[in-house]
C-alpha positions as CSV (number, residue, x, y, z in Angstrom):
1,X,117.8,42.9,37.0
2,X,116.9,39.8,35.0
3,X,119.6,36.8,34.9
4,X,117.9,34.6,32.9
5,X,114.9,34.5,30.4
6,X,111.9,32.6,29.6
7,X,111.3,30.6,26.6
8,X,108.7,28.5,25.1
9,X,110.4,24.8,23.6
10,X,109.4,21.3,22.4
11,X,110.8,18.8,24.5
12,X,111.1,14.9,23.6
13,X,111.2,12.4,26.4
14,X,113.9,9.6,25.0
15,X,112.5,6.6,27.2
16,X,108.8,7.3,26.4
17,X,108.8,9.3,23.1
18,X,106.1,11.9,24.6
19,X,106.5,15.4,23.7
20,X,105.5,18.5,25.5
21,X,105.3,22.3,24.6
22,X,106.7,23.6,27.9
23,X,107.9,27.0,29.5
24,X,111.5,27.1,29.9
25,X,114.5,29.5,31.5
26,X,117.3,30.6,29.7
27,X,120.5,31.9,31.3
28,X,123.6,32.6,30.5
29,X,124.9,28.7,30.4
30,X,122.3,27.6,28.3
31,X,118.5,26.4,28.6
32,X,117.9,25.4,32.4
33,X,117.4,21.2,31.0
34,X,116.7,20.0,34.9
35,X,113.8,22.3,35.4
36,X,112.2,21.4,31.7
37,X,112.7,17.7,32.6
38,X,111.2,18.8,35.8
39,X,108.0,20.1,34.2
40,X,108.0,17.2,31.6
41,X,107.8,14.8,35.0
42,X,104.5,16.7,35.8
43,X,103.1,16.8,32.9
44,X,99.5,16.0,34.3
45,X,99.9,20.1,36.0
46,X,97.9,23.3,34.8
47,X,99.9,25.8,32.7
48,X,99.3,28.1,35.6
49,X,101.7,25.7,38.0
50,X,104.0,25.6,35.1
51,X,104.3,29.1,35.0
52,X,104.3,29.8,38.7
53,X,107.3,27.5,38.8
54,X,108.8,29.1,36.1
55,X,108.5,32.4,38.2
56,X,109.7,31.2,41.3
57,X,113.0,30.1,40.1
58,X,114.1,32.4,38.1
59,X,113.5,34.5,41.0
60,X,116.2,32.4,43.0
61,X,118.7,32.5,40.0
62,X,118.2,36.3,40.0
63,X,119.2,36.4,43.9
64,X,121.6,33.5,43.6
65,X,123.8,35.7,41.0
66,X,123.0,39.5,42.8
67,X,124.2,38.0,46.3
68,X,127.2,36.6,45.8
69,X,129.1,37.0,49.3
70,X,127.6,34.0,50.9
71,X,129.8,31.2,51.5
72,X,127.0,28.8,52.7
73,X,123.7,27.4,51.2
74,X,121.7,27.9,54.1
75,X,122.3,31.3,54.9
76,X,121.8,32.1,51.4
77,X,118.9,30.7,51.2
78,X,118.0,32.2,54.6
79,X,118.5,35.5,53.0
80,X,116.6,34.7,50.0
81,X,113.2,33.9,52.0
82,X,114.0,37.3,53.7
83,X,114.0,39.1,50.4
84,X,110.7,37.4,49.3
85,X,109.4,38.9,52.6
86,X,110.8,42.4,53.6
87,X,112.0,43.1,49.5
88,X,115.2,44.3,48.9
89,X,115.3,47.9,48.7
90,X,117.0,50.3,51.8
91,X,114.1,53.1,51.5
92,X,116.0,55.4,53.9
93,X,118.6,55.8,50.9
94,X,116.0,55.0,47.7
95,X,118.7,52.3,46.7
96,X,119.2,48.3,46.4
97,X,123.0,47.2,46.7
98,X,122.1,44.4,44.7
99,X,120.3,45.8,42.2
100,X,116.7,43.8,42.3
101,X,114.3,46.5,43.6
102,X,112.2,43.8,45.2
103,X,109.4,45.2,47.0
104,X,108.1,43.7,49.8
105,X,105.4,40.4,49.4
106,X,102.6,39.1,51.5
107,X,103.6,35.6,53.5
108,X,100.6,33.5,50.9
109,X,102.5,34.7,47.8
110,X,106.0,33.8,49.3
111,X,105.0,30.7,50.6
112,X,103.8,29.4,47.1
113,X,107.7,31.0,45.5
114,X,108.7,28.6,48.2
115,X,106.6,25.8,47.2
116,X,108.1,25.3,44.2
117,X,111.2,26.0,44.7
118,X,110.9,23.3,47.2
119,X,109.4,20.8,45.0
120,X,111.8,21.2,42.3
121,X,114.8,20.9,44.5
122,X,113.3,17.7,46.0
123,X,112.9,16.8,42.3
124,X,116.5,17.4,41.6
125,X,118.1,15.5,44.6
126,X,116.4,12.5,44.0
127,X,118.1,12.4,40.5
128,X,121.4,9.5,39.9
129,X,124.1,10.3,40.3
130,X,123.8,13.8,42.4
131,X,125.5,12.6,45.5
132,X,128.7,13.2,43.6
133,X,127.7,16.5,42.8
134,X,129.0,18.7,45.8
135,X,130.2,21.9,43.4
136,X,129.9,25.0,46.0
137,X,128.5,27.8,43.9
138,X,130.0,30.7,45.4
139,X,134.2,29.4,45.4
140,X,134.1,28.3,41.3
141,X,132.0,30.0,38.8
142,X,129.9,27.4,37.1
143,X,126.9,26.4,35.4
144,X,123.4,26.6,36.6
145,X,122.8,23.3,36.9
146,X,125.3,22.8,38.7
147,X,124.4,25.4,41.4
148,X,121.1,24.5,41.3
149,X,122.1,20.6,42.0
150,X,124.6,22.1,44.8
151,X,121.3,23.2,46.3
152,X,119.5,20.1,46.2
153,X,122.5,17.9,47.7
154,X,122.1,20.5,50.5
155,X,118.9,19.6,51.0
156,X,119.3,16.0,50.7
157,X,121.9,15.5,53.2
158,X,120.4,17.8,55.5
159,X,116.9,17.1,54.8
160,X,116.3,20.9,55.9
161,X,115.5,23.2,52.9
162,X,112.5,25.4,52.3
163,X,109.5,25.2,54.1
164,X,105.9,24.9,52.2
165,X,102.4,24.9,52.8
166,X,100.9,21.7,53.9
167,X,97.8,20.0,54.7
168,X,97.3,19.2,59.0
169,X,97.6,15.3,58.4
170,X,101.1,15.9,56.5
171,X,102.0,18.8,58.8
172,X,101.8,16.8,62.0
173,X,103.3,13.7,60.3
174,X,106.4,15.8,59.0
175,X,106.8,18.0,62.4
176,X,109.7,15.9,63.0
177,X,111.4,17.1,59.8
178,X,110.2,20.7,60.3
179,X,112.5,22.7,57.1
180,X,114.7,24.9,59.1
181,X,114.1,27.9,56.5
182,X,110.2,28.8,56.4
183,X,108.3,31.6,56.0
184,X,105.7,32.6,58.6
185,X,102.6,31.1,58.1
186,X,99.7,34.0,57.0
187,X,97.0,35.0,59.4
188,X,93.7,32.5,58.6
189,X,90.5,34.2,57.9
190,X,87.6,32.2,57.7
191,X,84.8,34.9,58.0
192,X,85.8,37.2,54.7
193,X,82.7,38.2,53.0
194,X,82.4,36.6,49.4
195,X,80.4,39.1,47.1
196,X,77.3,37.7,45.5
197,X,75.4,38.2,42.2
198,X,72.4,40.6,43.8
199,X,70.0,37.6,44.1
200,X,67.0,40.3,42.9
201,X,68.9,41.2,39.5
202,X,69.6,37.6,38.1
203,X,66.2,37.0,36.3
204,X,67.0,40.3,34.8
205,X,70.4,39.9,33.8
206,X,69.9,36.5,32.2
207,X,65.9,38.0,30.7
208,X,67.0,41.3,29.9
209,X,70.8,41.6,29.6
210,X,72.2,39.1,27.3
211,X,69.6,40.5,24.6
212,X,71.5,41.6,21.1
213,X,69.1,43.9,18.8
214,X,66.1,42.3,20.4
215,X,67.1,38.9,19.9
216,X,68.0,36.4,23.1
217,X,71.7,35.0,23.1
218,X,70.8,31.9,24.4
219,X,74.2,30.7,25.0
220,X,74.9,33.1,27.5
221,X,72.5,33.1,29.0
222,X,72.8,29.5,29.4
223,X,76.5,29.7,30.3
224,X,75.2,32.0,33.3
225,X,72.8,29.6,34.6
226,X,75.1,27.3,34.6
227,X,77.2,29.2,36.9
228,X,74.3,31.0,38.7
229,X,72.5,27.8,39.6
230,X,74.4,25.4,39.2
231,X,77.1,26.9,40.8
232,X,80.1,25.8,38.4
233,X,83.2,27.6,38.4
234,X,83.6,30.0,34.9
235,X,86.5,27.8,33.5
236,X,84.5,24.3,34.0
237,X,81.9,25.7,31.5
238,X,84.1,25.6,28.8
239,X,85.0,21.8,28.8
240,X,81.7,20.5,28.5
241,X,80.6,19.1,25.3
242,X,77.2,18.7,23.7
243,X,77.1,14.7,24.7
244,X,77.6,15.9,28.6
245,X,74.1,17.7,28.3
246,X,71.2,15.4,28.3
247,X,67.6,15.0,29.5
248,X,67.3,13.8,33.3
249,X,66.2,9.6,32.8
250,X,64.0,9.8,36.0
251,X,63.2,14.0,36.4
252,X,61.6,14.3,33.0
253,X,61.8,17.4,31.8
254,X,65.0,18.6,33.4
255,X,68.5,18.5,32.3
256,X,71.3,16.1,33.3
257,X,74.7,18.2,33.1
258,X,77.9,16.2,33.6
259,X,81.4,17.9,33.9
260,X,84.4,15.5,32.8
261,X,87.9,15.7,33.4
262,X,88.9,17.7,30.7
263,X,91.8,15.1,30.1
264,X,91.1,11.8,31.9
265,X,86.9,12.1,31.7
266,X,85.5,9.1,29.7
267,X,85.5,9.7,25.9
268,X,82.4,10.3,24.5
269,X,83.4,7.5,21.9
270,X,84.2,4.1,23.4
271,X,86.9,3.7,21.4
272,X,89.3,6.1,23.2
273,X,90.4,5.8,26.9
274,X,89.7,9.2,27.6
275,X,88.8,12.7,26.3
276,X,92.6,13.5,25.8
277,X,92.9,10.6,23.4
278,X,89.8,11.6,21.6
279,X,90.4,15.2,21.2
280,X,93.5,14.5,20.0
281,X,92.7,12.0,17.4
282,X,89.4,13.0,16.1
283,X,89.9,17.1,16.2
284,X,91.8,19.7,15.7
285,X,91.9,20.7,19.4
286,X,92.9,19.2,22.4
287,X,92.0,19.5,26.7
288,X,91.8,23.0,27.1
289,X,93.9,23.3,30.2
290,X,96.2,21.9,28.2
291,X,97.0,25.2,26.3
292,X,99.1,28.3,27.1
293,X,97.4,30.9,29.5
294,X,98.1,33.1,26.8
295,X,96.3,31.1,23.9
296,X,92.3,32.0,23.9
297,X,91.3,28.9,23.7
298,X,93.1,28.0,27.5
299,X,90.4,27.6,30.0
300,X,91.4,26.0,33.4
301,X,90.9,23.0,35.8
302,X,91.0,23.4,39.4
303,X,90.8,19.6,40.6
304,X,86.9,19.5,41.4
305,X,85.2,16.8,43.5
306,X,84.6,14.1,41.0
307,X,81.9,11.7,41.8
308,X,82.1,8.8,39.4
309,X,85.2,6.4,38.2
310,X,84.3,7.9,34.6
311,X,85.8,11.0,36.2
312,X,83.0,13.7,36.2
313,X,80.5,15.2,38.4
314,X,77.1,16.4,38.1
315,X,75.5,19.9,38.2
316,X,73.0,20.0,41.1
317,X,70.7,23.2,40.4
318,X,69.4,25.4,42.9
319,X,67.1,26.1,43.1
320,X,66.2,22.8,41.3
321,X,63.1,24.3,39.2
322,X,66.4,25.5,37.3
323,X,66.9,22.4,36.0
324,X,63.9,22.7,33.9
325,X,64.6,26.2,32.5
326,X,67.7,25.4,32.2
327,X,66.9,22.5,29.4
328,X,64.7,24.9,27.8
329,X,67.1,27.6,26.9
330,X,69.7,24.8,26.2
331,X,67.5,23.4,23.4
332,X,66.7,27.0,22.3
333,X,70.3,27.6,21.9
334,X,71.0,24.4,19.9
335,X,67.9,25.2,17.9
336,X,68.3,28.0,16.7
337,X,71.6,29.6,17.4
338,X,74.7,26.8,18.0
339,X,76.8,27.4,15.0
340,X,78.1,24.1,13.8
341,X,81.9,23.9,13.8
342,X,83.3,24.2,10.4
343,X,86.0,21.7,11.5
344,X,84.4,19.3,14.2
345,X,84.9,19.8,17.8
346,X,82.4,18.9,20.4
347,X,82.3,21.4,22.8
348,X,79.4,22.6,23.7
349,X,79.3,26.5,23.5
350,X,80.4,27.9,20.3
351,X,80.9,31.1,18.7
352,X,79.3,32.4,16.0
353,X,81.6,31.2,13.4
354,X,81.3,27.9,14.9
355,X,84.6,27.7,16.5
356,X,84.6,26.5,20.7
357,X,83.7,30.1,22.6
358,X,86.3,31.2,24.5
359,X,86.6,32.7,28.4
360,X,87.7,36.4,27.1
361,X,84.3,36.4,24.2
362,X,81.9,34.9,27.3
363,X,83.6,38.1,30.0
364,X,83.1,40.5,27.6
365,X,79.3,39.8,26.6
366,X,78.4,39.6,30.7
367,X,80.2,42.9,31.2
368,X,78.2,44.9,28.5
369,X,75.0,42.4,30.2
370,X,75.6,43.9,33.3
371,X,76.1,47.4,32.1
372,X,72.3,46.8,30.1
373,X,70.5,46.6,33.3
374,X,72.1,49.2,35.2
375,X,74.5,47.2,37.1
376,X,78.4,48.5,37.0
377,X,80.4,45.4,36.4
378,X,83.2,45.3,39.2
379,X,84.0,42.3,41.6
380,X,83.9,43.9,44.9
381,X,79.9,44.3,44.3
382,X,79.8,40.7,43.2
383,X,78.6,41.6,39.6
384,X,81.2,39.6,37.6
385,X,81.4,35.9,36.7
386,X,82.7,35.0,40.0
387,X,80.1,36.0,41.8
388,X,77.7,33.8,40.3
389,X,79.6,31.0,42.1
390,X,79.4,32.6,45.1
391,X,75.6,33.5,44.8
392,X,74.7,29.7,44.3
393,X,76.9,28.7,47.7
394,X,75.0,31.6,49.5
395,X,71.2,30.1,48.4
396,X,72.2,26.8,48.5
397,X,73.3,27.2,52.6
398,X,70.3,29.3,52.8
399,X,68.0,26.1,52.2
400,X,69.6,24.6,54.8
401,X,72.5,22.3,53.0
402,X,75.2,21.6,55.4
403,X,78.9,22.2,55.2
404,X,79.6,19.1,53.7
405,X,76.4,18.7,51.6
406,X,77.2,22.6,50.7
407,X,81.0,21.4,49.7
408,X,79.8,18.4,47.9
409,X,77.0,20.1,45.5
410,X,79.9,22.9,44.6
411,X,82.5,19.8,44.1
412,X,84.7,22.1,46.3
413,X,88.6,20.9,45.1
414,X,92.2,22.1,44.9
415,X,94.2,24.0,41.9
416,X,96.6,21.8,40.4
């Protein structure tokens, strides 16, 4: 049972004029405004967190309106966080009294429901003017804002909402203001095995499998390497442009691959502050995280190291011979098969009708690669894209990099 729908609108910040394409919810009072004012505030997040947030509270409006015989906040949202946990459906009698058929969910997947419900309540009770605002939900029917700000005054004044997920430092800082609705904390694992490219069937995938009627496909086999040795994640290939690929100024011979900030990275033409300026005033396109997961050309960001204050980082190859044959199928590609855009962008991997390749093209062209030499494509052997990654970690620990030399050459970050 849905009470409320998602939509996709424009919104125009009065005070700074900025407009966003955001996700919104729709219920029965109207287009949730807080929330899209919410997302317009963080701006700077992936469509991903959008979306997750999107998910998360609707999920609480769906509870709020099935369970309607609480008389208090907390043990409402007591109930809810049991919900997320246990589900909602009585299996001895194949029925839900309230009519959501939740099943069941693991305690990572409710902890980041709770995450944002979280940060969007503490959004809303630091608002003007919601001190004023005690409406109680469940003794006058009202709007959703106003059961949603009923929420968020609960939290202010008690200071005891939701528990999140939260780094040591902040965790022992905040243990005095410990939420007094969490969800347990999920078992840590640090020993799970990561499955790896088969180190003996690279050569032969990037030689033999991305071959077309005879004829080398330079780019991906170039987009692989990239991955394979130089151990980038599969949606940092796609923000690179042809400027961030240049020959090494002391290691002649070998290539020097930057990775920008696909948004606050240093434009490639002095006259713009950063890449998001110049996308958007010289092309067509703009940062590709900025775009809908559901558009093809969305590839995402998940908040790498960065090692300069021009906001990039640099591909360290391993082996580092790769940085060699790397340049040479680089310049083989932009030789002879780079189609030029026929409206300028300048990322560096294009299709062949010269628009910016995309994540879904580049999957599809490794599975049928994979299939060519015998391989079956499936994760759990370690024979898609991500275990390219996870092949470069394994070497590069294998030649005796430690932790924190192994965490800085993968730029280890966060998703944002």
């Amino acid at each position: 049972m849905n009470s409320s729908l998602k939509l996709q609108v424009v919104y125009r910040d009065v005070s700074s004029g900025n407009k966003y394409q955001l996700p919104a919810i729709y219920t029965r009072s109207g287009i949730l405004i807080s929330h899209v004012r919410y997302l317009a505030w963080y701006s700077e997040k992936s469509e991903s967190w959008r979306e997750k947030s999107v998910f998360s509270l609707r999920l609480l409006i769906d509870y709020i309106e099935a369970a309607t015989g609480f008389r208090k906040t907390v043990e409402l949202l007591k109930s809810f966080t049991r919900a997320l946990e246990v589900g909602t459906i009585d299996y001895e009698t194949s029925n839900d009294p309230l009519g959501l058929f939740w099943r069941g969910r693991n305690s990572a997947d409710a902890n980041v429901i709770l995450f944002h419900i979280t940060n969007y309540t503490d959004f809303l009770a630091e608002q003007d003017g919601y001190d004023d605002k005690r409406i109680n939900p469940f003794r006058r029917a009202t709007s959703w804002e106003e059961r949603l700000n009923w929420c968020a005054y609960y939290k202010k004044n008690s200071n005891v909402f939701l528990n999140h997920l939260s780094s040591p430092s902040e965790a022992k800082k905040e243990a005095s203001l410990k939420r007094l609705i969490y969800m347990p904390q999920p078992p840590v694992v640090s020993n799970e095995k990561a499955e790896r490219f088969p180190e003996g069937k690279i050569e032969d995938l990037i030689r033999d499998g991305f071959v077309v009627d005879g004829v080398p496909d330079y780019r991906s086999q170039a987009i692989t390497m990239l991955m394979n040795y130089g151990g980038l994640r599969k949606c940092e290939v796609f923000h690179i442009f042809v400027s961030d690929i240049t020959i090494h100024p002391v290691h002649k011979g070998e290539a020097l691959v930057r990775v920008y900030h696909p948004k606050s990275g240093r434009s490639p033409d002095p006259r713009y502050k950063n890449r998001a300026e110049y996308l958007l005033s010289e092309t067509i396109y703009k940062p590709r995280n900025s775009y809908r997961l559901t558009e093809r050309l969305y590839s995402g960001w998940k908040n790498p190291l960065l090692t300069s204050k021009d906001g990039y980082f640099e591909v360290i190859f391993s082996p580092t011979h790769k940085a060699k044959d790397f340049l040479d199928v680089w310049v083989k590609y932009l030789k002879y098969q780079r189609a030029e855009p026929k409206v300028f962008h300048p990322f560096a991997f294009t299709k062949d009708d010269g628009e910016p390749e995309t994540l879904k093209n580049f999957q599809s062209k490794h599975e049928r690669a994979v299939r060519r030499i015998g391989l079956e494509c499936k994760k759990e052997l370690g024979t898609t894209e991500h275990g390219h990654r996870h092949a470069y970690g394994y070497r590069a620990r294998s030649s005796g990099l430690t932790q924190v030399d192994l965490q800085k050459a993968m730029h280890g970050g966060c998703r944002n």
